[in-house]
C-alpha positions as CSV (number, residue, x, y, z in Angstrom):
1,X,110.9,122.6,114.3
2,X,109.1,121.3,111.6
3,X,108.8,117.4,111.5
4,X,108.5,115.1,109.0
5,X,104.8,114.4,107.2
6,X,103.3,111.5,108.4
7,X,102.9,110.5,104.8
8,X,106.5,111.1,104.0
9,X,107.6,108.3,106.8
10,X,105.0,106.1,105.7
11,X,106.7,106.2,102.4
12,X,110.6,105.7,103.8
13,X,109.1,102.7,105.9
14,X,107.7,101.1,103.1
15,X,110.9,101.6,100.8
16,X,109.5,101.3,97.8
17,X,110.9,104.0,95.5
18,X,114.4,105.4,95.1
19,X,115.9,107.5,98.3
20,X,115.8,111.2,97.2
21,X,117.4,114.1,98.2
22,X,113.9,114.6,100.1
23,X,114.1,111.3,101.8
24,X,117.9,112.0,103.1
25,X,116.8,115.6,104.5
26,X,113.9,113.9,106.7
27,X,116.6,111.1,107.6
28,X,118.7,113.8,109.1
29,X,115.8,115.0,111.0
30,X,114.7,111.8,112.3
31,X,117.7,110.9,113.4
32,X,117.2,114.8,115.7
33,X,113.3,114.1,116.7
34,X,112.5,111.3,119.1
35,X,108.9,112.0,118.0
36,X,109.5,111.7,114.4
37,X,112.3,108.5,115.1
38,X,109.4,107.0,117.4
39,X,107.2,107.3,114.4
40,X,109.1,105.6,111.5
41,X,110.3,103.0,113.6
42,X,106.2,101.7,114.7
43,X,106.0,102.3,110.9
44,X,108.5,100.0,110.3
45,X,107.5,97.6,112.6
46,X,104.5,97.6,111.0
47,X,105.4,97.2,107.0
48,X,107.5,94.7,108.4
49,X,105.0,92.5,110.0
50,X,103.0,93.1,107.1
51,X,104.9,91.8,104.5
52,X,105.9,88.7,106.6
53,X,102.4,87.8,107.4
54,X,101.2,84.5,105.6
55,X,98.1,82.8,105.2
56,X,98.3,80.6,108.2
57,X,98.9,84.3,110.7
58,X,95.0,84.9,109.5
59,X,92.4,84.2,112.2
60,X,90.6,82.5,109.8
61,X,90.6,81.1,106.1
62,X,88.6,83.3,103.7
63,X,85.7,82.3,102.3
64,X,85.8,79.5,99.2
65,X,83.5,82.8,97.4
66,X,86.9,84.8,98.2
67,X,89.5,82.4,95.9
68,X,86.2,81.9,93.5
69,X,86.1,85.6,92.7
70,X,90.0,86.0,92.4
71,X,89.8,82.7,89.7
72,X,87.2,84.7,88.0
73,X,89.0,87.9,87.8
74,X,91.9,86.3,86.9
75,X,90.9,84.2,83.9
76,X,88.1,86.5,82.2
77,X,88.8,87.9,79.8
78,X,90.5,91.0,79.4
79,X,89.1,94.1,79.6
80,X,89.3,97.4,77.4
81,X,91.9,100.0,78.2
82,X,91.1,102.4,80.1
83,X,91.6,106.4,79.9
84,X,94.9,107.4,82.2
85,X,93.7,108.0,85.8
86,X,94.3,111.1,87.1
87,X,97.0,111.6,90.0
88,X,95.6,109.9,93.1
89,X,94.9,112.3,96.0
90,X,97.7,112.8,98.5
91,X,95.4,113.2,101.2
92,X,93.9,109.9,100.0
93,X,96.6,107.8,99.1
94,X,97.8,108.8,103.2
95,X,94.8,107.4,104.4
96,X,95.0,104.3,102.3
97,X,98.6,103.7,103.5
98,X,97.0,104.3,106.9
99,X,94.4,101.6,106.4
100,X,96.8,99.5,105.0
101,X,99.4,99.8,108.0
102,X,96.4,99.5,110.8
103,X,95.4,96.2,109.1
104,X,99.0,94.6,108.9
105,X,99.4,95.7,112.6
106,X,96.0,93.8,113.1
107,X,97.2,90.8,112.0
108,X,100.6,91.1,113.4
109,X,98.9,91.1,117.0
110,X,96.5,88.6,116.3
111,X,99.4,86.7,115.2
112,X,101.4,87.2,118.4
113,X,98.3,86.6,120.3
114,X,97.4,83.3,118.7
115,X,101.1,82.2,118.7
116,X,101.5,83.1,122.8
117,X,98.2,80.9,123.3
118,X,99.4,78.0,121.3
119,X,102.4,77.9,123.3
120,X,100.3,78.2,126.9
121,X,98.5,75.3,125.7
122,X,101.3,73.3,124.5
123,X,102.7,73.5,128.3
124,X,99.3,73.2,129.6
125,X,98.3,76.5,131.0
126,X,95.5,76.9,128.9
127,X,93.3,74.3,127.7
């Protein structure tokens, strides 16, 4: 049997483009592999977690140089066009959705974990 490409449930987690013919083959699949299902739901999970995080589920506030460099970007001025890139990588961009997903799941437990000790100390349990 041959499962769906990691990239390929990356991509139906995130939701992002169109469904395609493509996309409703690997559906049919997933719903037939527990180890592909399995898969795109933790990736779902994830991209959901991710795109409900906010500033306050940080550990920390980012630096002041952080927002100072964003300003910066933001209001110099523009730069020149540049040549068309070429297609990114697909090996790459998979690792990059990767990186982006192990991040978001990051903050989603750190969330959880600093959320589960606020309500231990609220009761008392932890001080």
């Amino acid at each position: 049997m041959t499962h769906v490409e990691s990239a390929h449930l990356v991509e139906l987690a995130l939701r992002n483009a169109t469904p395609t013919d493509a996309d409703a083959e690997a559906l049919l699949h997933v719903e037939r592999c527990d180890r592909c299902r399995d898969e795109l739901r933790m990736l779902t999970r994830v991209v959901a977690a991710a795109r409900t995080a906010q500033l306050v589920d940080l550990p920390t506030a980012p630096p002041e140089r952080v927002w100072q460099r964003i300003s910066r970007d933001v209001s110099g001025p523009p730069n020149p066009p540049r040549p068309p890139a070429s297609a990114p990588d697909p090996g790459r961009r998979v690792l990059l959705a990767l990186l982006a997903l192990a991040a978001a799941a990051g903050i989603a437990v750190a969330h959880r974990y600093l959320h589960e000790r606020s309500e231990l100390s609220q009761r008392g349990v932890v001080r």
